[in-house]
Biopython code that builds the backbone (N, CA, C, O; Angstrom):
import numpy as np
from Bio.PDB.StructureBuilder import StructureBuilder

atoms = [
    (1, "UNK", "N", (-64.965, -43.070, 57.955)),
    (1, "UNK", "CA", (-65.523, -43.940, 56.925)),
    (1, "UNK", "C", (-65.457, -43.262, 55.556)),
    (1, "UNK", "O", (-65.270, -44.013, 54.599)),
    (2, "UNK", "N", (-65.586, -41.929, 55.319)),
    (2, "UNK", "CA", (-66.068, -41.158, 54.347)),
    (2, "UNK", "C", (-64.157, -41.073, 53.326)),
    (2, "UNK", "O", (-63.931, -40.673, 52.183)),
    (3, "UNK", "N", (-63.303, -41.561, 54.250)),
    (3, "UNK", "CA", (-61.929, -41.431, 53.856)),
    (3, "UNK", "C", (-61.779, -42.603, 53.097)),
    (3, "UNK", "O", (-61.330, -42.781, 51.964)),
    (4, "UNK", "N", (-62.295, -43.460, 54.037)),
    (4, "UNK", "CA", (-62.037, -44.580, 53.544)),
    (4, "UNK", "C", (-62.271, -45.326, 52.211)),
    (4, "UNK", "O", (-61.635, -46.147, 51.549)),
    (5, "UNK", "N", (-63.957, -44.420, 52.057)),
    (5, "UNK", "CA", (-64.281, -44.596, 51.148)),
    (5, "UNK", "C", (-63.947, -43.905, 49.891)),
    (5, "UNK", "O", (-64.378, -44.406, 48.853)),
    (6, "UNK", "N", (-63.292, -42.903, 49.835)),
    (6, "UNK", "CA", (-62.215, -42.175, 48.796)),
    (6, "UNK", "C", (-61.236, -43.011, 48.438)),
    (6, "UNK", "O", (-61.186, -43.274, 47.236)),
    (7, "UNK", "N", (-60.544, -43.441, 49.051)),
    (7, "UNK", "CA", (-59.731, -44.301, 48.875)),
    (7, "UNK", "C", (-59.937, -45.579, 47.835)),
    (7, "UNK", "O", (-59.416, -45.915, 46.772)),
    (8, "UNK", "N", (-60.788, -46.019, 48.548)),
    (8, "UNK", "CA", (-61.505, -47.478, 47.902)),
    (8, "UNK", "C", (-62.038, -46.834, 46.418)),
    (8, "UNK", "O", (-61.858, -47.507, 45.403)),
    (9, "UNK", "N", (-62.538, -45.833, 46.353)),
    (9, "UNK", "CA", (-62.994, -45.111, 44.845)),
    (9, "UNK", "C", (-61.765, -44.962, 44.276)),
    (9, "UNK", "O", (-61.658, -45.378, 43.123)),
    (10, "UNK", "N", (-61.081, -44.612, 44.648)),
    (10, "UNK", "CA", (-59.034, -44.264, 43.920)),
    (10, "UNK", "C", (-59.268, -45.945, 43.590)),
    (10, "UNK", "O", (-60.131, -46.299, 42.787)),
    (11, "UNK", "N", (-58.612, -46.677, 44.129)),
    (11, "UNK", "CA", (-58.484, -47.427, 43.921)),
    (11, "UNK", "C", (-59.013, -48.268, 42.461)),
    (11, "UNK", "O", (-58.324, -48.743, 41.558)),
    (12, "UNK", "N", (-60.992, -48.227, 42.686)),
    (12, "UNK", "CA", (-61.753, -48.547, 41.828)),
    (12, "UNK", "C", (-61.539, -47.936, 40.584)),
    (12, "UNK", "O", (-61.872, -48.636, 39.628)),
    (13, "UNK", "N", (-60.959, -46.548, 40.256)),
    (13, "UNK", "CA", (-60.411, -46.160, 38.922)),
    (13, "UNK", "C", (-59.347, -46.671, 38.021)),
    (13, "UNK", "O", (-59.080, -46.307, 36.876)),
    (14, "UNK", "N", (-58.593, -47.904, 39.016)),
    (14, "UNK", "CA", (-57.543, -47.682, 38.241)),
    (14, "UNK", "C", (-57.583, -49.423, 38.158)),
    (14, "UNK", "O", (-56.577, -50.128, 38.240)),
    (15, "UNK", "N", (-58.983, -49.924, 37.978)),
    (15, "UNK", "CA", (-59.465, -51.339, 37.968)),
    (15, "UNK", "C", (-58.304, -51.999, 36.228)),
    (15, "UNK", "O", (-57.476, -52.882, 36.004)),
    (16, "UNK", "N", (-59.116, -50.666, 35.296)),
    (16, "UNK", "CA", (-59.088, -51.616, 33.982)),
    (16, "UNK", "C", (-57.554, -52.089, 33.705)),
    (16, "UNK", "O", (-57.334, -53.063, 32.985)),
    (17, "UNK", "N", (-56.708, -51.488, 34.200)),
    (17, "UNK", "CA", (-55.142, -51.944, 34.134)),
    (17, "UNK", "C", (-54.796, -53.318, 35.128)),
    (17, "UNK", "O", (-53.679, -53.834, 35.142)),
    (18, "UNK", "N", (-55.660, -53.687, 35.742)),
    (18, "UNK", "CA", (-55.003, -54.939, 36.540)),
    (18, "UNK", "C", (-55.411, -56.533, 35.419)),
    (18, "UNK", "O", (-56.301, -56.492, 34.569)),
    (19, "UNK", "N", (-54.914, -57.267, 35.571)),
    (19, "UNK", "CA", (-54.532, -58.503, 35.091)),
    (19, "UNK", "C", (-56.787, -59.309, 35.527)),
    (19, "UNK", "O", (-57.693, -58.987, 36.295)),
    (20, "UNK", "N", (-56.631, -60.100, 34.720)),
    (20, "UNK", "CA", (-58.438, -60.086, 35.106)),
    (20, "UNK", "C", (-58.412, -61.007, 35.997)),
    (20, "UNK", "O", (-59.172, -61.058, 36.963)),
    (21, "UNK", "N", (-57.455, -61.869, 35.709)),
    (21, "UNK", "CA", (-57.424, -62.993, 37.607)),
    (21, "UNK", "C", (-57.199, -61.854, 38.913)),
    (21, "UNK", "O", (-56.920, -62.426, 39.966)),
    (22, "UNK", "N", (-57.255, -60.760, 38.982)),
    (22, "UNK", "CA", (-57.121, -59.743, 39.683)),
    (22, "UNK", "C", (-58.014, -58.877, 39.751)),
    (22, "UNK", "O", (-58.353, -58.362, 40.816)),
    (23, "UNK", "N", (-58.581, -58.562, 38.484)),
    (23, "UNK", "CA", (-59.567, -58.163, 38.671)),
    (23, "UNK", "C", (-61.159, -58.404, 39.071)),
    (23, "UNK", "O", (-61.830, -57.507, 39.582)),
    (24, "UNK", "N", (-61.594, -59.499, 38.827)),
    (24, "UNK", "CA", (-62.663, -60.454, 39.070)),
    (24, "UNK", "C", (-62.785, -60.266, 40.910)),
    (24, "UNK", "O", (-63.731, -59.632, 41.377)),
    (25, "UNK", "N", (-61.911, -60.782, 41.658)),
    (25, "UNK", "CA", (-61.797, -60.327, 43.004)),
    (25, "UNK", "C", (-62.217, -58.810, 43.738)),
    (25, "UNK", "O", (-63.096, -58.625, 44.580)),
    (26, "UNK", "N", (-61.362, -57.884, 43.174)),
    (26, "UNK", "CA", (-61.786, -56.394, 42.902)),
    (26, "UNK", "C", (-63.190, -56.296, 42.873)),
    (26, "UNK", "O", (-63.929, -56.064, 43.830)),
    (27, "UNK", "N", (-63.605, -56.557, 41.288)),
    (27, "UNK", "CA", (-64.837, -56.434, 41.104)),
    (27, "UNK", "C", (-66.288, -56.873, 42.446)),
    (27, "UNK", "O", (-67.011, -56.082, 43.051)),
    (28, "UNK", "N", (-66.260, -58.147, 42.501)),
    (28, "UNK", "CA", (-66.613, -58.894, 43.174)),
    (28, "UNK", "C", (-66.401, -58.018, 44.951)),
    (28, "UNK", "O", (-67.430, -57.878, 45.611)),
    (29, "UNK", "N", (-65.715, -57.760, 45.253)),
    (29, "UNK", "CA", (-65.600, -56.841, 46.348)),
    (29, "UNK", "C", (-66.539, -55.715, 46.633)),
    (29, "UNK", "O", (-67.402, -55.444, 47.468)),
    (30, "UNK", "N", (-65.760, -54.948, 45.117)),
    (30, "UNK", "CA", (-67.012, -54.127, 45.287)),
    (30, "UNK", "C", (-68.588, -53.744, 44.945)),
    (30, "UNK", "O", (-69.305, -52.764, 45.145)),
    (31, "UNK", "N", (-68.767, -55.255, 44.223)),
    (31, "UNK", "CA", (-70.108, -55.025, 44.220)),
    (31, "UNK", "C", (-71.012, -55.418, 45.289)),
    (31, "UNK", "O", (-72.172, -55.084, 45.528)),
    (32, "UNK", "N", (-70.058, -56.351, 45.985)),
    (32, "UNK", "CA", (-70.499, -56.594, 47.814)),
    (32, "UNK", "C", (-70.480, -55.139, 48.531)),
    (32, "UNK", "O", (-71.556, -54.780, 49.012)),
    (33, "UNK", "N", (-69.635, -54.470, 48.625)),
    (33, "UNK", "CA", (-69.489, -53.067, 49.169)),
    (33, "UNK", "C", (-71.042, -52.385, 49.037)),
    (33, "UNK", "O", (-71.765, -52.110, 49.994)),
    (34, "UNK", "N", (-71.413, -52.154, 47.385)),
    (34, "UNK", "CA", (-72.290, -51.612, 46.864)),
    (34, "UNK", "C", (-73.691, -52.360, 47.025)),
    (34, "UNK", "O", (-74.787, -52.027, 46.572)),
    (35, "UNK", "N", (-73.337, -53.480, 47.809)),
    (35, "UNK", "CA", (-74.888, -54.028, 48.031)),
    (35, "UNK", "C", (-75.143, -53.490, 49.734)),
    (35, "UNK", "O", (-76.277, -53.122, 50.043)),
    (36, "UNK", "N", (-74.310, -53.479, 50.516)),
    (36, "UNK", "CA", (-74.143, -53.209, 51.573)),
    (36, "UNK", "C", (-74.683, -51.716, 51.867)),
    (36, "UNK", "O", (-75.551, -51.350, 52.659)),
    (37, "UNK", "N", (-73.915, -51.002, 51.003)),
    (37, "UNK", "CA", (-74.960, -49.491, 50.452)),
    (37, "UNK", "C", (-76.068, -49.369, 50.569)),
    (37, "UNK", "O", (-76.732, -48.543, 51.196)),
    (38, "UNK", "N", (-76.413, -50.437, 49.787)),
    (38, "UNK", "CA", (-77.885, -50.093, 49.013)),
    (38, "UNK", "C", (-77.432, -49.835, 47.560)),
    (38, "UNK", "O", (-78.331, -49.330, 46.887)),
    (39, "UNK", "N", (-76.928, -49.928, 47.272)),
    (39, "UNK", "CA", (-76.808, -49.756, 45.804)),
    (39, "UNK", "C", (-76.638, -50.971, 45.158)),
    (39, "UNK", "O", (-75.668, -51.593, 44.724)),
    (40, "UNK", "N", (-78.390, -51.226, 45.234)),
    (40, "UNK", "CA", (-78.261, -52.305, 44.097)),
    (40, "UNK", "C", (-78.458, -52.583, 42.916)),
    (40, "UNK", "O", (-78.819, -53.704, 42.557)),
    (41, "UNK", "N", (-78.236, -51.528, 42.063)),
    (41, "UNK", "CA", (-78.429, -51.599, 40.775)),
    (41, "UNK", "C", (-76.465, -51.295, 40.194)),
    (41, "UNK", "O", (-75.941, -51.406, 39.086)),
    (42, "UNK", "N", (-76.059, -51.014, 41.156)),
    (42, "UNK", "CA", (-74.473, -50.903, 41.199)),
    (42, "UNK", "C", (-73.891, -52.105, 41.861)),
    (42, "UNK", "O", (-72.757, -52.288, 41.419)),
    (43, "UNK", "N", (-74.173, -52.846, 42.601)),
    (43, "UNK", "CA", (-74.058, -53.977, 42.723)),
    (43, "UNK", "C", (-74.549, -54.860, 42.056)),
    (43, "UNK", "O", (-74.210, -55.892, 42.636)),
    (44, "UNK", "N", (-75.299, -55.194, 40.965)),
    (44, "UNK", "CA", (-75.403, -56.191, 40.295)),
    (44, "UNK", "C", (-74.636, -55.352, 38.712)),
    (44, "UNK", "O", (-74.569, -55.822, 37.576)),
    (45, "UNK", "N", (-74.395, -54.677, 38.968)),
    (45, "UNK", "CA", (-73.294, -54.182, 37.709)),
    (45, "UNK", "C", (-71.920, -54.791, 37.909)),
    (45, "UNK", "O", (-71.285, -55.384, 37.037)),
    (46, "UNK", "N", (-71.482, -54.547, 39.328)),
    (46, "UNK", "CA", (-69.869, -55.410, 39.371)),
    (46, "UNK", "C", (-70.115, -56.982, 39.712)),
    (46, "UNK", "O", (-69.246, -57.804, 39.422)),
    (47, "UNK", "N", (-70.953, -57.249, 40.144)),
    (47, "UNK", "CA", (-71.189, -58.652, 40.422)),
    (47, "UNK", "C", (-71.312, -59.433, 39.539)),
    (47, "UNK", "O", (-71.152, -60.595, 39.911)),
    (48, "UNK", "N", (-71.602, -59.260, 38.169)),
    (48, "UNK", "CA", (-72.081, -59.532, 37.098)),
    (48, "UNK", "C", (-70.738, -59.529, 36.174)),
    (48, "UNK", "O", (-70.267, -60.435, 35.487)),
    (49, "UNK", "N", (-70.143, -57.775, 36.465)),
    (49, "UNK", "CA", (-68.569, -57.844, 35.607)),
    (49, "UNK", "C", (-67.968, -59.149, 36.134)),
    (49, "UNK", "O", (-67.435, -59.860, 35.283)),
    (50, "UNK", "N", (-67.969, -59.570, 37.376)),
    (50, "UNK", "CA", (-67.202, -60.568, 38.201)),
    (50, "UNK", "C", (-66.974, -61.741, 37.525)),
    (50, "UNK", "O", (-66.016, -62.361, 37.064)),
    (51, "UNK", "N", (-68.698, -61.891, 37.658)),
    (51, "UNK", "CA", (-69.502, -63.337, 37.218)),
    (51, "UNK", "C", (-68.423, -63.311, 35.757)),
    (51, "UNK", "O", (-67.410, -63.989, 35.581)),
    (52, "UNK", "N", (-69.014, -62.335, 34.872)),
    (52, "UNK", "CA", (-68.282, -62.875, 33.676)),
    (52, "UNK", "C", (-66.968, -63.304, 33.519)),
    (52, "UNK", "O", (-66.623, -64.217, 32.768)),
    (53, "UNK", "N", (-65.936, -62.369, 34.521)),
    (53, "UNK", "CA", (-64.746, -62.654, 33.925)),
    (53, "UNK", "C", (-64.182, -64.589, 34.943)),
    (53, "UNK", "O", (-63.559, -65.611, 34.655)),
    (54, "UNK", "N", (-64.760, -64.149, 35.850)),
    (54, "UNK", "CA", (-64.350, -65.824, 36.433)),
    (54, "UNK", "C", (-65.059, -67.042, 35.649)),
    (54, "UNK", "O", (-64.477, -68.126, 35.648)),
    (55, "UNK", "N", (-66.657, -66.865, 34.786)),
    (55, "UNK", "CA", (-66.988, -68.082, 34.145)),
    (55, "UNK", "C", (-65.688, -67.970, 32.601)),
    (55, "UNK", "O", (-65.117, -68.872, 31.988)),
    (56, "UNK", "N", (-65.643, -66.545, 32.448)),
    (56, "UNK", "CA", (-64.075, -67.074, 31.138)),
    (56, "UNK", "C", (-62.977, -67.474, 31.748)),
    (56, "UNK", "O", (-62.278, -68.375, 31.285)),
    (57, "UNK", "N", (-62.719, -66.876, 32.800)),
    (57, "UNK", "CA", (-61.030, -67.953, 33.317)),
    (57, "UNK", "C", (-61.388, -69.540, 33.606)),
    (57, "UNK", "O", (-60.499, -70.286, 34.015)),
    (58, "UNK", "N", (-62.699, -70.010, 33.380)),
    (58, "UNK", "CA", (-63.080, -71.447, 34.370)),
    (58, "UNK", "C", (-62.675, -71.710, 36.040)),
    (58, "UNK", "O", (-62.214, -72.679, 36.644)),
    (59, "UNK", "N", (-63.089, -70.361, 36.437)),
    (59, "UNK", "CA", (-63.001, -70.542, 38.223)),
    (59, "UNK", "C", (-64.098, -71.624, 38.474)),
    (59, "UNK", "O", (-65.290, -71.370, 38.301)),
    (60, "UNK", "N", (-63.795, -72.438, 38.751)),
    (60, "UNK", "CA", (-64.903, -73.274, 39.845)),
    (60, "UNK", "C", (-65.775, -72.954, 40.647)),
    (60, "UNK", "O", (-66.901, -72.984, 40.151)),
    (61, "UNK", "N", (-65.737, -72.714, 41.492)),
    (61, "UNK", "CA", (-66.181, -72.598, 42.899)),
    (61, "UNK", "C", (-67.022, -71.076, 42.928)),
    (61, "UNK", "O", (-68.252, -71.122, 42.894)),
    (62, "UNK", "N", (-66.241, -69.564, 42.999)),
    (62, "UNK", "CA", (-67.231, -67.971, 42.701)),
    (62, "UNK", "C", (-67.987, -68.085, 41.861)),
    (62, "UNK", "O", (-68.979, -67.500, 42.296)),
    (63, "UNK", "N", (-68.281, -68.561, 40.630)),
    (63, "UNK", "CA", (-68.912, -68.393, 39.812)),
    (63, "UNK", "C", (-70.688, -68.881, 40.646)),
    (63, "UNK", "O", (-71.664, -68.156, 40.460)),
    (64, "UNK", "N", (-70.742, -69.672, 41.175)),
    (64, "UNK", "CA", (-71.499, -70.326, 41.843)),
    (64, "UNK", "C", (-72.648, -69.530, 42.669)),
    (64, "UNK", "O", (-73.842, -69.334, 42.445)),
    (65, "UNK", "N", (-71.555, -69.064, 43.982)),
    (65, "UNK", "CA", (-71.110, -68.030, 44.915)),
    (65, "UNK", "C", (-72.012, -66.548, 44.068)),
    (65, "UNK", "O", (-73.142, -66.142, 44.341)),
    (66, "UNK", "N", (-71.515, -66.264, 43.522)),
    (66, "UNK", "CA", (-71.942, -65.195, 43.061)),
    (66, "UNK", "C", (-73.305, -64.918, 42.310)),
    (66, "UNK", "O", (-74.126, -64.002, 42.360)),
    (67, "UNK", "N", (-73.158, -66.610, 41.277)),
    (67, "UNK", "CA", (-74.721, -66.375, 40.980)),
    (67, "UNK", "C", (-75.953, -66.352, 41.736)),
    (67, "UNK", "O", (-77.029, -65.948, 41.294)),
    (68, "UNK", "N", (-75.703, -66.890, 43.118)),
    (68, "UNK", "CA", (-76.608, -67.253, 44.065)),
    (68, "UNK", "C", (-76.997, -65.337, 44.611)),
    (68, "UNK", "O", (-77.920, -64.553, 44.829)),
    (69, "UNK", "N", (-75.430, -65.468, 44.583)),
    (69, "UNK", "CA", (-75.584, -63.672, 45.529)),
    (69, "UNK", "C", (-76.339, -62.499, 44.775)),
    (69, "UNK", "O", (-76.852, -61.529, 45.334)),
    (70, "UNK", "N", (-76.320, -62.794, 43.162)),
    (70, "UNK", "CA", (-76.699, -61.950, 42.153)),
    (70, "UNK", "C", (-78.543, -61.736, 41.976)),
    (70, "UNK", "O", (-79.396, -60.873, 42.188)),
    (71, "UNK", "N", (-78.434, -63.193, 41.430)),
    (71, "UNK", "CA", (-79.593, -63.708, 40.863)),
    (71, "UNK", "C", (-80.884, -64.143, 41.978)),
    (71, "UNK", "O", (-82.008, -64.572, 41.717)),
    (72, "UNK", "N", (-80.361, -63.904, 43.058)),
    (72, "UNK", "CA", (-81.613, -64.881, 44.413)),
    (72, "UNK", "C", (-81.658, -64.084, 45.077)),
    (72, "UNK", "O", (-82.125, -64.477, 46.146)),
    (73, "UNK", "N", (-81.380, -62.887, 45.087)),
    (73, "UNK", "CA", (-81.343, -61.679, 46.058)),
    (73, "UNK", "C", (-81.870, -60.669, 45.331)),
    (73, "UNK", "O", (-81.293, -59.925, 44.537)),
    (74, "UNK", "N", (-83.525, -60.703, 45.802)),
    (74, "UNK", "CA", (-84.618, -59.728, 44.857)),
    (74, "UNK", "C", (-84.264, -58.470, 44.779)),
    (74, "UNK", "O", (-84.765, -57.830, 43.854)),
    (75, "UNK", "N", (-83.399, -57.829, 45.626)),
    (75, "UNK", "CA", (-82.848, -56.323, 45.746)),
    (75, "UNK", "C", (-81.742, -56.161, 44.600)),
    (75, "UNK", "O", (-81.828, -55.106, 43.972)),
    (76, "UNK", "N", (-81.000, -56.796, 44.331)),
    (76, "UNK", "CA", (-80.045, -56.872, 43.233)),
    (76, "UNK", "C", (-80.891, -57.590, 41.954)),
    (76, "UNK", "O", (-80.643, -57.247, 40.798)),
    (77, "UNK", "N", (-81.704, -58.407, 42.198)),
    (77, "UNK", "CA", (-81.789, -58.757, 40.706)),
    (77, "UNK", "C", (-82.546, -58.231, 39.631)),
    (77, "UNK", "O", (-83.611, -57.703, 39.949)),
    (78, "UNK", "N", (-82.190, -58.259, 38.228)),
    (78, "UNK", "CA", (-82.714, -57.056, 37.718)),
    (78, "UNK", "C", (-83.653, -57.764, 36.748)),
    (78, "UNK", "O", (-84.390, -57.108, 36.011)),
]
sb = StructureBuilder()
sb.init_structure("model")
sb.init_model(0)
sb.init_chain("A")
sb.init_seg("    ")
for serial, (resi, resn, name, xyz) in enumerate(atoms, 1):
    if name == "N":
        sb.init_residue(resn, " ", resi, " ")
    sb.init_atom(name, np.array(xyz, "f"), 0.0, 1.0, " ", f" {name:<3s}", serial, name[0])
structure = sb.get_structure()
């Protein structure tokens, strides 16, 4: 697990160069990851990057999804 999770951190560094319809997903991943942790003050940090960049592309549907997951879940909300 501990590999795995190196990996997934590589990965997470090299976020700000991807395209933001690409990134929003990313994000959103891992702030699920980071709630799963326990890290919820790091999970409502990417959940939130998420939130923003899908309500500027006009995604439909996550924006929704996410506010529910953000905002209604007393452990994440700040």
């Amino acid at each position: 697990m501990q590999e795995a999770k190196a990996y997934f951190d590589k990965a997470m560094e090299r976020l700000d160069t991807m395209p933001e319809n690409e990134l929003a997903p990313a994000y959103l991943g891992y702030g699920r990851y980071q709630k799963m942790q326990g890290n919820f003050e790091k999970a409502r940090e990417y959940l939130t990057r998420a939130l923003d960049i899908l309500e500027r592309l006009g995604t439909l549907i996550e924006p929704e999804k996410i506010k529910k997951e953000c905002f209604y879940d007393e452990r994440i909300k700040g």
